[in-house]
C-alpha positions in Angstrom: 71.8 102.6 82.0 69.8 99.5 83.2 68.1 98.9 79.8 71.6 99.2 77.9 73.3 96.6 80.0 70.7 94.5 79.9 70.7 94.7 76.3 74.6 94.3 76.1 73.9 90.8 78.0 71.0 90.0 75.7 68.4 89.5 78.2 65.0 90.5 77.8 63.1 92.1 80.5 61.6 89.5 81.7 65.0 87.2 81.4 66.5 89.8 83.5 63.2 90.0 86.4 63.6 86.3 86.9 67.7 86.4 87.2 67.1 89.4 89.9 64.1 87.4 91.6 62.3 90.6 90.9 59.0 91.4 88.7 59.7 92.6 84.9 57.3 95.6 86.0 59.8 96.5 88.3 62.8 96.2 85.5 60.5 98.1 82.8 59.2 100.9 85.9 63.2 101.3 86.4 64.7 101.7 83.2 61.6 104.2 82.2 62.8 106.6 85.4 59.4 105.7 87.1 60.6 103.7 89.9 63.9 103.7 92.2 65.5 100.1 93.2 65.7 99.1 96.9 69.1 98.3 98.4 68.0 94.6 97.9 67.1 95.3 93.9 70.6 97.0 93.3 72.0 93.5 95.3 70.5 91.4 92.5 70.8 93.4 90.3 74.6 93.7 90.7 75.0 89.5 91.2 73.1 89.5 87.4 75.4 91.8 86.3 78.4 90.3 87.7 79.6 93.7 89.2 79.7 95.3 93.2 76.8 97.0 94.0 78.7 100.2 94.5 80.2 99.3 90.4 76.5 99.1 89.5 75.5 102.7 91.6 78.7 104.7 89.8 77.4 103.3 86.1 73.5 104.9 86.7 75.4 108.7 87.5 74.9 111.0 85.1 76.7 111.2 82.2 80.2 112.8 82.4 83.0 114.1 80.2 86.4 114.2 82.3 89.1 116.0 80.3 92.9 114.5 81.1 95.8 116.5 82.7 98.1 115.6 80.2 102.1 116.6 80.7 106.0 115.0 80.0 106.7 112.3 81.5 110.7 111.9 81.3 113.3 109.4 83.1 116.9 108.4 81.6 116.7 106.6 78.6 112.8 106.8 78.0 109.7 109.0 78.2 106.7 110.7 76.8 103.3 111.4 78.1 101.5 111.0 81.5 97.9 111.1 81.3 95.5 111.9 84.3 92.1 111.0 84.8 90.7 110.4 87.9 91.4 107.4 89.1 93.4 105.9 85.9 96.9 107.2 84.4 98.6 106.4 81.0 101.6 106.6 79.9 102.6 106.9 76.8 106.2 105.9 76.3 109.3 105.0 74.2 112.4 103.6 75.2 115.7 102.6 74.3 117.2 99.0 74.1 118.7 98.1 77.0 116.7 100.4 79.6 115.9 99.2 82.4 112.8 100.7 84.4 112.7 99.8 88.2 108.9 100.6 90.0 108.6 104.1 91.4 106.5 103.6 94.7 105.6 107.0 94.4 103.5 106.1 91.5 101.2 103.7 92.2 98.2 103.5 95.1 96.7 100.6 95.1 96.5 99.9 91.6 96.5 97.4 88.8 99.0 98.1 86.0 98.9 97.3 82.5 102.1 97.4 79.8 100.6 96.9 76.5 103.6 96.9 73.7 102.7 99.0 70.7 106.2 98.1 68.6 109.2 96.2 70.0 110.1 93.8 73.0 109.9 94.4 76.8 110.4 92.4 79.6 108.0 92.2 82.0 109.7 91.0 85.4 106.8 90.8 88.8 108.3 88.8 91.9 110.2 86.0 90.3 108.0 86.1 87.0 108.9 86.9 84.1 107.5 87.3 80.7 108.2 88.9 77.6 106.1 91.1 75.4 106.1 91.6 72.1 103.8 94.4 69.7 100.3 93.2 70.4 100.7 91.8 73.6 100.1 92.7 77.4 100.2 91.8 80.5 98.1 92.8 84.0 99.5 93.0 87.4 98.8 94.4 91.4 101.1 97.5 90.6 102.4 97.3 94.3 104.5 94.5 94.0 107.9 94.9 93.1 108.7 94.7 89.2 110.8 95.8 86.5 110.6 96.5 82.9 113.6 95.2 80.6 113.7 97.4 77.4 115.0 94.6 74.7 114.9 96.7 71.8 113.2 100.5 70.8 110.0 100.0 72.6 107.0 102.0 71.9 104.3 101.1 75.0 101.4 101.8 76.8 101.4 101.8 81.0 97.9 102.1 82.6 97.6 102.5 86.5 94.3 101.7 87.6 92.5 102.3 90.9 91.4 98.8 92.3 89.3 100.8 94.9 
């Protein structure tokens, strides 16, 4: 996992040793399986990386295929499919013009929510903001503030709940 972000990033061993204050032994010894980090490694690591140290822990687990929970998802004048994964949901959804779709406490934690517009116009409304979406576009926001989705017209979309945790 170590060798294949550094490799996203483009850094060499050694590039990466000297941004960690570490020795490219210790980099080489680690991605090879020969070596474990120290708490103070995975630190620097993580700062390289621009991720928590935690963020950094979670990506070395083993790999792991989660299958969704996948069932109908249905409210007055729109609907579709809610898909679970730990720690994520999607929805799938359509809607007709002139819907409008209040938050449901009940569904979010402390997540971050994303409406991406697959065809048609919504309007996206958090605290006094507004904005309008249009196939193509999205928009990110703390799910736990109050907000609204205006349907403009027959609105195929995407709703992602994500875990800030």
């Amino acid at each position: 996992m170590l060798k294949t972000l550094r490799q996203k990033r483009g850094l060499t061993a050694e590039e990466l040793a000297e941004k960690a204050n570490v020795t490219r032994a210790t980099i080489v010894k680690m991605e090879t399986g020969f070596d474990n980090p120290t708490v103070q490694t995975i630190e620097a690591l993580a700062r390289v990386f621009q991720l928590t140290s935690s963020e950094l822990l979670r990506l070395s687990e083993g790999v792991r295929l989660e299958k969704a929970r996948v069932e109908d998802f249905t409210r007055p004048g729109y609907g579709g499919k809610r898909i679970v994964f730990d720690n994520l949901e999607i929805y799938y959804l359509t809607a007709r013009k002139g819907v409008l779709i209040e938050s449901e406490y009940n569904l979010h934690e402390d997540t971050t929510e994303i409406c991406f517009v697959m065809s048609g116009c919504l309007q996206v409304s958090v605290g006094d903001q507004d904005m309008m979406l249009e196939a193509g576009t999205a928009v990110r926001f703390n799910a736990l503030h109050e907000h609204r989705i205006k349907v403009r017209e027959e609105t195929a979309f995407l709703i992602v709940h994500h875990n800030v945790v």
